[in-house]
C-alpha positions in Angstrom: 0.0 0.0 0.0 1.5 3.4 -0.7 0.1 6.0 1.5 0.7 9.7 -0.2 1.2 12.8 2.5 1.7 15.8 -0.1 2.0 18.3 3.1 5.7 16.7 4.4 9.1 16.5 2.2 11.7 13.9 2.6 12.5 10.8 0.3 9.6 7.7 0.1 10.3 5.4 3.2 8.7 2.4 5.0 6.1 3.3 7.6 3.5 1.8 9.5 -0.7 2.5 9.0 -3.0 0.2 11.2 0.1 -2.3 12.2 0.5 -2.9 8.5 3.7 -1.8 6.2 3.2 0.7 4.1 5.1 3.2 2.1 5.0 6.5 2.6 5.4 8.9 -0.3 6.1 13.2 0.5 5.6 16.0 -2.0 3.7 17.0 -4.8 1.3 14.4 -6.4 2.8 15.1 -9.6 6.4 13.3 -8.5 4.6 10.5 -7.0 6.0 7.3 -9.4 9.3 9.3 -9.9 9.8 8.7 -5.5 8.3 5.0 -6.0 11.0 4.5 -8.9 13.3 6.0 -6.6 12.5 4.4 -3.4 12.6 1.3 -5.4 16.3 1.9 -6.6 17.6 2.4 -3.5 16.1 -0.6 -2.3 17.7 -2.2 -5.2 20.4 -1.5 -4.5 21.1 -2.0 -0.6 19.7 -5.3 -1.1 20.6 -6.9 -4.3 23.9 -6.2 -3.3 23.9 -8.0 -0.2 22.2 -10.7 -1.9 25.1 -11.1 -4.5 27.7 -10.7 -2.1 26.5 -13.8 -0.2 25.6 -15.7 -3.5 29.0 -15.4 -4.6 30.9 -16.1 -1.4 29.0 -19.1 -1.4 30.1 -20.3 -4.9 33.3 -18.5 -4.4 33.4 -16.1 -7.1 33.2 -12.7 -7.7 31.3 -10.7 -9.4 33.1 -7.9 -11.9 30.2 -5.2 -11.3 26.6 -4.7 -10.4 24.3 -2.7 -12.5 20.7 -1.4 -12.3 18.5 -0.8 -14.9 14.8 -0.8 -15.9 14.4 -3.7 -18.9 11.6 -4.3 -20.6 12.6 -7.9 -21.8 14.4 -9.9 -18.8 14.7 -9.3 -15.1 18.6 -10.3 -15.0 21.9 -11.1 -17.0 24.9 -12.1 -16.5 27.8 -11.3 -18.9 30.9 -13.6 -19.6 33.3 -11.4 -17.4 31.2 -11.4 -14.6 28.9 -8.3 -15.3 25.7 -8.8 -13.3 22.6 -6.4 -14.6 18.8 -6.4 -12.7 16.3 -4.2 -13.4 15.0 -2.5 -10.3 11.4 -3.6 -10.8 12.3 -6.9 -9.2 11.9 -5.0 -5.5 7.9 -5.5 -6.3 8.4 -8.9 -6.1 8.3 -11.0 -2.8 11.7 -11.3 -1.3 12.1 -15.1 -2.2 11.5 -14.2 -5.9 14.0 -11.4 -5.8 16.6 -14.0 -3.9 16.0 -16.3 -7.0 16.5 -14.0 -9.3 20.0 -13.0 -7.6 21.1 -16.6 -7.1 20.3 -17.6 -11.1 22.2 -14.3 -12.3 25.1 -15.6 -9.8 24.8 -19.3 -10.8 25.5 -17.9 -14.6 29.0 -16.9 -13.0 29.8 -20.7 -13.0 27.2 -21.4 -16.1 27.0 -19.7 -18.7 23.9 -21.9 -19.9 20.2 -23.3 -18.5 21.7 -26.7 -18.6 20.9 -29.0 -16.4 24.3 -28.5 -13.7 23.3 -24.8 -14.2 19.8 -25.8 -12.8 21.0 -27.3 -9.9 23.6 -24.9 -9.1 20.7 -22.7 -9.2 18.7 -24.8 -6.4 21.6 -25.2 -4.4 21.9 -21.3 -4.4 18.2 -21.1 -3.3 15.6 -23.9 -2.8 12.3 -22.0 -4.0 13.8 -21.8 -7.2 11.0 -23.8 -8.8 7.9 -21.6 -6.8 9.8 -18.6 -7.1 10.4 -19.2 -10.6 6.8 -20.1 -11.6 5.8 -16.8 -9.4 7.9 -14.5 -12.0 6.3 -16.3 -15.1 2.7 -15.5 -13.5 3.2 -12.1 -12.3 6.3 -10.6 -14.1 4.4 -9.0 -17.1 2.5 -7.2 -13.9 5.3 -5.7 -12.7 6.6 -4.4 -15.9 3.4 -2.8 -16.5 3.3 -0.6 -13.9 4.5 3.2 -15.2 6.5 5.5 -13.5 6.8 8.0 -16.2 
């Protein structure tokens, strides 16, 4: 739920309504998805890092450089020197989904394929793989709907 409070300034944060999270959103109405995007980002950020970080200690590689971005066509990639690239939308997902993600982007770093070792690889790094997985098929197209513009 994002809860909008034109009157108060500051940057989008988490807050509280009725004992349930919510995000609270400051400023003009007009700015409104620009702070979402950018709430989002940050969150990105903080958190997909850490997320790679303990991916890759786990496999014991490293990765060459993080990027964000917002993609149309795919949630992650993973280049052949170790580039990882996510597109921020992911932080709408539930935190096991954006886990999976992370951990197949970081599985890539040893696979460069969907073979099969890359699929387990993949499981080892995160055992929801197959829900979490199936989640992003079903609601994915959702998520890259929503505008920001």
């Amino acid at each position: 739920l994002i809860v909008h409070e034109p009157e108060k300034r500051g940057a989008a944060r988490i807050g509280e309504r009725d004992g349930e999270p919510v995000l609270i959103v400051f400023g003009d109405i007009d700015h409104l998805p620009k702070r979402v995007a950018d709430f989002l980002k940050r969150e990105a950020k903080r958190d997909i890092e850490a997320l790679v970080a303990r991916h890759t200690a786990t496999l014991g590689k490293r990765a060459r450089s993080i990027r964000f971005r917002d993609t149309k066509s795919r949630w992650g990639s993973c280049t052949s020197d170790g580039i990882l690239s996510f597109s921020w939308r992911i932080m709408m997902a539930p935190a096991p989904v954006i886990d999976y993600l992370v951990a197949h982007e970081v599985a890539h770093l040893n696979e460069m394929n969907h073979s099969a070792r890359f699929w387990k690889l993949c499981r080892e790094l995160c055992p929801e793989t197959d829900r979490c997985k199936d989640w992003l098929k079903r609601n994915g197209t959702a998520l890259q709907a929503i505008g920001f513009e």
